[in-house]
C-alpha positions in Angstrom: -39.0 -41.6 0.8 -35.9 -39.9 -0.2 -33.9 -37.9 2.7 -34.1 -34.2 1.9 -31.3 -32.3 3.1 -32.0 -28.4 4.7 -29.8 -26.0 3.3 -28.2 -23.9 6.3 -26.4 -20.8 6.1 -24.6 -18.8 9.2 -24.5 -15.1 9.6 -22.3 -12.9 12.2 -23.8 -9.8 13.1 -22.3 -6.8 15.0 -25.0 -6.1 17.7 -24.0 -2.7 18.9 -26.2 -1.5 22.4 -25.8 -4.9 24.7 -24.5 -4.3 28.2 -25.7 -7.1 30.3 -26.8 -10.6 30.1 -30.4 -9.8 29.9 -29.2 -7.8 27.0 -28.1 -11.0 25.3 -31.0 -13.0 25.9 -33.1 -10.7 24.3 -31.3 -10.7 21.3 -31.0 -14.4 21.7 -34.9 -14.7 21.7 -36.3 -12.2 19.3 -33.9 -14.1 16.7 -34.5 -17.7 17.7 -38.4 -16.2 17.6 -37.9 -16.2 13.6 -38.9 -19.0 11.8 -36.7 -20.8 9.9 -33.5 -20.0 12.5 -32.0 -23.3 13.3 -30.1 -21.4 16.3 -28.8 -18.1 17.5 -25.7 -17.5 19.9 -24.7 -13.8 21.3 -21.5 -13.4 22.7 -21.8 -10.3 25.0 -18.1 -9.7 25.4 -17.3 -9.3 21.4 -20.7 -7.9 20.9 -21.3 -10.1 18.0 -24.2 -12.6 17.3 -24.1 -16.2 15.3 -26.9 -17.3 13.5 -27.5 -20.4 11.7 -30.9 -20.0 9.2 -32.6 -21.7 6.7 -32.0 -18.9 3.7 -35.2 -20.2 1.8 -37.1 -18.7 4.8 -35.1 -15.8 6.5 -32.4 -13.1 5.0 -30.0 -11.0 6.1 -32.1 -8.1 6.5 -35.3 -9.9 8.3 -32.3 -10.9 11.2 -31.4 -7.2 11.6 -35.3 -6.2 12.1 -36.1 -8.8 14.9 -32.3 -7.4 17.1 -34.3 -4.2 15.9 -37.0 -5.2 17.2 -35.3 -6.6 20.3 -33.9 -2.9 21.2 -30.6 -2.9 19.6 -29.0 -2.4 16.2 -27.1 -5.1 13.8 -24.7 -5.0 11.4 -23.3 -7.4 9.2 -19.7 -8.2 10.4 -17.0 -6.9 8.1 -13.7 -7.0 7.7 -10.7 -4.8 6.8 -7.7 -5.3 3.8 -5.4 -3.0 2.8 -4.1 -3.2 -1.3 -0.6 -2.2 -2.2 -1.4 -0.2 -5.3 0.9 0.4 -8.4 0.8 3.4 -10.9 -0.6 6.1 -8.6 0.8 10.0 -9.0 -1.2 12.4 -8.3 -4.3 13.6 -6.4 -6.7 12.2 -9.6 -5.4 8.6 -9.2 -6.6 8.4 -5.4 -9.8 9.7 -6.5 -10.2 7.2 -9.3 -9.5 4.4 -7.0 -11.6 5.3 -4.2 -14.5 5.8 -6.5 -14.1 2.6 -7.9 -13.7 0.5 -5.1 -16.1 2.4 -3.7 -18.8 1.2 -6.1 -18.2 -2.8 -5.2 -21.2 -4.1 -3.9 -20.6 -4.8 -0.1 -18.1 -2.2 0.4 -18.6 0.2 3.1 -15.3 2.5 2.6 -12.2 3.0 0.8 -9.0 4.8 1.8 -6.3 5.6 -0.6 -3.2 6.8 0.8 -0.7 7.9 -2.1 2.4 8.6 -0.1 2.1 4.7 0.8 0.9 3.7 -2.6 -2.1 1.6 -0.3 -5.4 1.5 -0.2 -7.3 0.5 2.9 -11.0 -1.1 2.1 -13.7 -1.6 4.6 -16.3 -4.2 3.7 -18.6 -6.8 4.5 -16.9 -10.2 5.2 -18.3 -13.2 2.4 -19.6 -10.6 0.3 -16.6 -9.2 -1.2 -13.5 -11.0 -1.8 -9.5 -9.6 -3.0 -10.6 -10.8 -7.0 -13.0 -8.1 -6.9 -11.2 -5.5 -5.2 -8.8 -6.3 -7.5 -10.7 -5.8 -10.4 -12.2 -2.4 -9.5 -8.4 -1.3 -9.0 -7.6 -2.7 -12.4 -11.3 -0.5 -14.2 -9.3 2.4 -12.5 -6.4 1.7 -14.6 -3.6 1.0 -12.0 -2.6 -2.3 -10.5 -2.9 -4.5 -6.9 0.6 -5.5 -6.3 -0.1 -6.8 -2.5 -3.0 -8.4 -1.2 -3.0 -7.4 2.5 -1.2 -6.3 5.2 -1.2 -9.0 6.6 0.7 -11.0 3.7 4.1 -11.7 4.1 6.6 -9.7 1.6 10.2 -10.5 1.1 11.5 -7.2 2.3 15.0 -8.0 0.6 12.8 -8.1 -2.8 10.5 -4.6 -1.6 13.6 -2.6 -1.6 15.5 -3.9 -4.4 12.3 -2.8 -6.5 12.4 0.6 -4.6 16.4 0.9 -5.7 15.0 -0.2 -9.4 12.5 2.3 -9.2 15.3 5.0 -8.5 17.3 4.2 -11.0 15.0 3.5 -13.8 13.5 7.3 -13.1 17.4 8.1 -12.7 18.2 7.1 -16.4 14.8 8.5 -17.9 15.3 12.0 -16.5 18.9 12.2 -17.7 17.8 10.7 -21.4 15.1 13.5 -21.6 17.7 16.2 -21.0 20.5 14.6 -23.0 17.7 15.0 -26.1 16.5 18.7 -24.8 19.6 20.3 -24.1 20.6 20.0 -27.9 17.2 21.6 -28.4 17.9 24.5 -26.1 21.1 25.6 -27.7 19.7 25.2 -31.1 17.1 27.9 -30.4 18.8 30.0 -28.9 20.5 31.5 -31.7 17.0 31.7 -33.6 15.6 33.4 -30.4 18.8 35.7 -30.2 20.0 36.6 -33.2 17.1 35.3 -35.6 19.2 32.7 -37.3 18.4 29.4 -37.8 21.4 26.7 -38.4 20.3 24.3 -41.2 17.9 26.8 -42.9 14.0 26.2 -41.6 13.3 22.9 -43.1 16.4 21.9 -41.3 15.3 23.7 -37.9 11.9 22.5 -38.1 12.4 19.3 -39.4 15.7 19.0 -36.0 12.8 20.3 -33.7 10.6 17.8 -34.2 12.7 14.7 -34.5 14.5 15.5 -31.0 11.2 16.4 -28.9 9.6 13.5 -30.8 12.8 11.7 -29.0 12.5 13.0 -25.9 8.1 12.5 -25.8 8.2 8.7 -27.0 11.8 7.4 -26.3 12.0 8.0 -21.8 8.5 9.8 -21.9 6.6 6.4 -22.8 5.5 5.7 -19.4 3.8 8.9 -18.9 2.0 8.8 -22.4 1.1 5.1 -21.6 -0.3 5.8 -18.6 -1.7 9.1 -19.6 -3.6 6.7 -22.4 -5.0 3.7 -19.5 -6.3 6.2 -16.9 -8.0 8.5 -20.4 -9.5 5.3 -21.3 -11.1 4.6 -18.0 -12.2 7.8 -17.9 -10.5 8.8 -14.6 -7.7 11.2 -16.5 -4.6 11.7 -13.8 -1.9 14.3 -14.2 0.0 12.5 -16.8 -2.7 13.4 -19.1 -2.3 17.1 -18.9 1.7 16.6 -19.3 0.7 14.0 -22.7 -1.5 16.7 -24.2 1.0 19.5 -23.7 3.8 17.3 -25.3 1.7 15.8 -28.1 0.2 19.6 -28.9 3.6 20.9 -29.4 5.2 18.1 -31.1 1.8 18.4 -33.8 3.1 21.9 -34.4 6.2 20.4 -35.7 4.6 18.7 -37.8 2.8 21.6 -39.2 5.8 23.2 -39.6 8.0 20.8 -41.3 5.1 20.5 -44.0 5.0 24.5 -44.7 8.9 24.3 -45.3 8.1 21.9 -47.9 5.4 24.1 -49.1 2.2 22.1 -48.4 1.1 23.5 -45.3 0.4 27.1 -44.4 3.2 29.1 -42.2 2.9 27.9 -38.6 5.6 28.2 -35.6 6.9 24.8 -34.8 7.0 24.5 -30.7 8.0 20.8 -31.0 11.1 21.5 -28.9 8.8 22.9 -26.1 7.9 19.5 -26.0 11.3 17.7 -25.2 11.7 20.8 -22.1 8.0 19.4 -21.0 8.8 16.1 -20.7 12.4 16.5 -19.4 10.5 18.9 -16.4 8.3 16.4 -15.8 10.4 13.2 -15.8 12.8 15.4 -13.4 10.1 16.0 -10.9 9.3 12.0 -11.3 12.6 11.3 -10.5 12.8 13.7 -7.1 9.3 12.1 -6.1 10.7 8.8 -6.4 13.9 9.0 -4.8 12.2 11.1 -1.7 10.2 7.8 -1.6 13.5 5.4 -2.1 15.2 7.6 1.2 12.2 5.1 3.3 14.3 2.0 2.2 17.5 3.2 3.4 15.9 4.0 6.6 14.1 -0.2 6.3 17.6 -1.2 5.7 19.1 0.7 9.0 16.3 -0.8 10.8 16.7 -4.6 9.5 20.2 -4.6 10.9 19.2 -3.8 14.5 17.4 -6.9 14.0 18.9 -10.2 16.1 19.5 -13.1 14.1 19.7 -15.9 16.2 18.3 -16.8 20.0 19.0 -19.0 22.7 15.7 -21.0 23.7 15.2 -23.8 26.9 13.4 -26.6 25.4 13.1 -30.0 27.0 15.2 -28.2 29.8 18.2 -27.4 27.9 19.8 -24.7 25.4 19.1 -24.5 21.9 20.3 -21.8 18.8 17.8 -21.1 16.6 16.9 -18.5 14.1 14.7 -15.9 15.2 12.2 -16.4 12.6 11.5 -19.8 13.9 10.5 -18.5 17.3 7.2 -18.8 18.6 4.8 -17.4 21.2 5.2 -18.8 24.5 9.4 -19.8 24.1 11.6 -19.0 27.1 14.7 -17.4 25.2 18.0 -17.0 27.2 19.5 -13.1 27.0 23.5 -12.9 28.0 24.9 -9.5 28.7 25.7 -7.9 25.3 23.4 -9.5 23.3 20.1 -8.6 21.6 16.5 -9.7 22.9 15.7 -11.1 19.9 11.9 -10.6 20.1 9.1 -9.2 22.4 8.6 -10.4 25.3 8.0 -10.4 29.0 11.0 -11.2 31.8 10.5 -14.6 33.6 13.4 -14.4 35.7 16.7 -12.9 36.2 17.7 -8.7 37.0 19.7 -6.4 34.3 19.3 -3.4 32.5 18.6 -2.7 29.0 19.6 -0.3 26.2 16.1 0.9 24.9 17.5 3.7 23.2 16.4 2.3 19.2 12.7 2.5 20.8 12.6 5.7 23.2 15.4 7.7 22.5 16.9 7.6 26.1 20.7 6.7 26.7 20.3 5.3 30.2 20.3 2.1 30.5 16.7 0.7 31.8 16.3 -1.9 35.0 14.5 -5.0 34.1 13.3 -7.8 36.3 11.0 -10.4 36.7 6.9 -9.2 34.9 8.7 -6.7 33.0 8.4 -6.1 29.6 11.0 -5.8 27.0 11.5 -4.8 23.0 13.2 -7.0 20.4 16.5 -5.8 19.4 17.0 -4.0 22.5 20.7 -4.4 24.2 21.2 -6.3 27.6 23.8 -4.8 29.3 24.4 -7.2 32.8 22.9 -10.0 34.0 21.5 -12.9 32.2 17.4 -13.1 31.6 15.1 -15.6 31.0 12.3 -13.8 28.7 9.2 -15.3 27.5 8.3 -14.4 24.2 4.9 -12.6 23.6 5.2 -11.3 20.1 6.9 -12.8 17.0 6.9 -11.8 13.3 5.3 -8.4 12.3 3.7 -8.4 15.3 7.3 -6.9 17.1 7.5 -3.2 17.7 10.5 -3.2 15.5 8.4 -4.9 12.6 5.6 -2.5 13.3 8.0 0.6 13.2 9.7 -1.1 9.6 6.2 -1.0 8.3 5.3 2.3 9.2 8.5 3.5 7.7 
């Protein structure tokens, strides 16, 4: 006879309301109780339950009513992401993006945070992966640059974009008011004096070819996006400033026909719309350089940073770059130089400048159990520290990410 071959699956479960060891065993035996589970394990100290079931016979929810059953309450274990999230400006776009991640099956909440450009998404772990986050941000119309948190970035590349970003905005704003100041002092002797150089075809026809210039030449981004987040029906502030432009500038249009004779007289506001766009691209470009002053403050940070560290392996003394330093290495700190990671002291006395992390001159006394912070300055005698935190888990790399 041929062998047939059970189909198992495993499930972790949150079991919230255990406090003992009888607790766990009557978890333990109202789900083993089920038939078709192979086996279930509860692990009292991370509250969680394993359960390995035959998912012809048992689901999901019939494991949650026997721990209800039991006297305490289950949930499926999740898990927590955060997206790096391109295109946001306003208020709208956060709405837009939580509502659409929000409606992923298996997603329990979403956070968007536009000051960080971020979005942090609660949900169940197996049932939702980053493709379809990503693809609800993409419906939304803006874009996942960044998986996780967790993933490492090239901080070099993060702040040459932000510097990009800067002078992009830079060389848009000062476009839009190269084309708009033109406009300004060619109406002001129409709104002055009543006279219009060029005659009116000439005005009208000057009016609308320079706010024509100043809407689709450095204002193309802001139509363009104004166009993506109208089309996924989740309109964002760049809509408003694209109907106020593109209303004026079909004025002009008007306008220019009726000095030609085949349009009825209309007032021509088409050089309303180069002063809306130049406003607008201005405000862009404050936003984005307030954001751009966070790099120069990464930048300050990085350089407080040690490079290199002494290590004892095999019993003697070895440079090595600090990125290369693991958990568990005994690094060797002279007076004068930088700890060049977390850590705790494993022998020797000295004092430390911990001003870059509490803000207090004084030298700090460190001996043996002691902790220290990365980057922080020895100022005496030698230590022997044992590091305990490496990577982004440093405070230092914690405080760069916050910034």
């Amino acid at each position: 006879m041929a062998d047939q071959t059970k189909e198992i699956a495993t499930k972790q479960l949150q079991i919230e309301g255990m406090h003992c060891a009888s607790c766990v065993q009557a978890v333990e035996k109202s789900l083993q109780g089920l038939e078709g589970v192979d086996s279930a394990a509860v692990n009292l100290a991370t509250e969680s339950a394993t359960v390995e079931f035959d998912p012809d016979q048992v689901d999901v929810e019939s494991l949650r009513k026997a721990v209800s059953n039991a006297g305490y309450e289950a949930n499926e274990q999740g898990r927590s992401s955060t997206l790096r999230i391109e295109g946001m400006h306003c208020a709208s776009c956060v709405a837009a993006v939580e509502k659409s991640l929000n409606t992923v099956p298996g997603v329990k909440s979403a956070s968007v945070n536009l000051a960080t450009e971020s979005a942090t998404v609660s949900f169940d772990d197996g049932s939702v992966g980053f493709e379809d986050l990503q693809a609800a941000v993409d419906r939304a119309g803006y874009k996942v640059v960044s998986g996780s948190e967790d993933a490492e970035r090239d901080m070099d590349t993060e702040l040459e974009k932000d510097e990009s970003k800067i002078r992009d905005a830079n060389k848009r704003m000062w476009t839009a008011w190269g084309v708009t100041i033109p406009i300004i002092l060619w109406m002001l002797p129409d709104m002055i004096f009543g006279f219009q150089f060029l005659g009116e075809a000439g005005f009208s026809l000057g009016m609308l070819l320079l706010g024509a210039a100043a809407v689709f030449i450095p204002g193309f981004p802001t139509l363009r996006s104004a166009w993506k987040s109208a089309t996924h029906l989740a309109p964002n502030m760049d809509v408003l400033i694209a109907m106020g432009t593109l209303a004026s500038l079909a004025t002009g249009v008007v306008a220019v026909l009726h000095s030609f004779g085949l349009a009825p007289s209309f007032a021509s506001f088409a050089g309303v719309a180069g002063m809306i766009m130049a406003f607008h691209l201005t405000g862009r470009y404050i936003e984005t350089k307030a954001k751009g002053r966070a790099s120069q403050a990464i930048k300050q940070l990085l350089t407080l940073e040690a490079k290199e560290a002494t290590v004892l392996r095999n019993g003697e003394e070895a440079t090595v770059p600090v990125s290369s330093l693991q958990i568990d290495d005994v690094m060797v700190v002279r007076p004068g130089e930088k700890v060049p990671t977390d850590g705790v002291v494993v022998s020797g006395t000295s004092s430390l400048d911990e001003s870059l992390a509490t803000g207090e001159s004084m030298p700090v006394d460190k001996q043996e159990g002691d902790e220290v912070i990365g980057a922080t300055i020895n100022q005496q005698g030698m230590l022997q520290v044992r590091a305990t935190r490496v990577g982004n888990e440093t405070f230092l790399s914690q405080v760069i990410r916050m910034v």
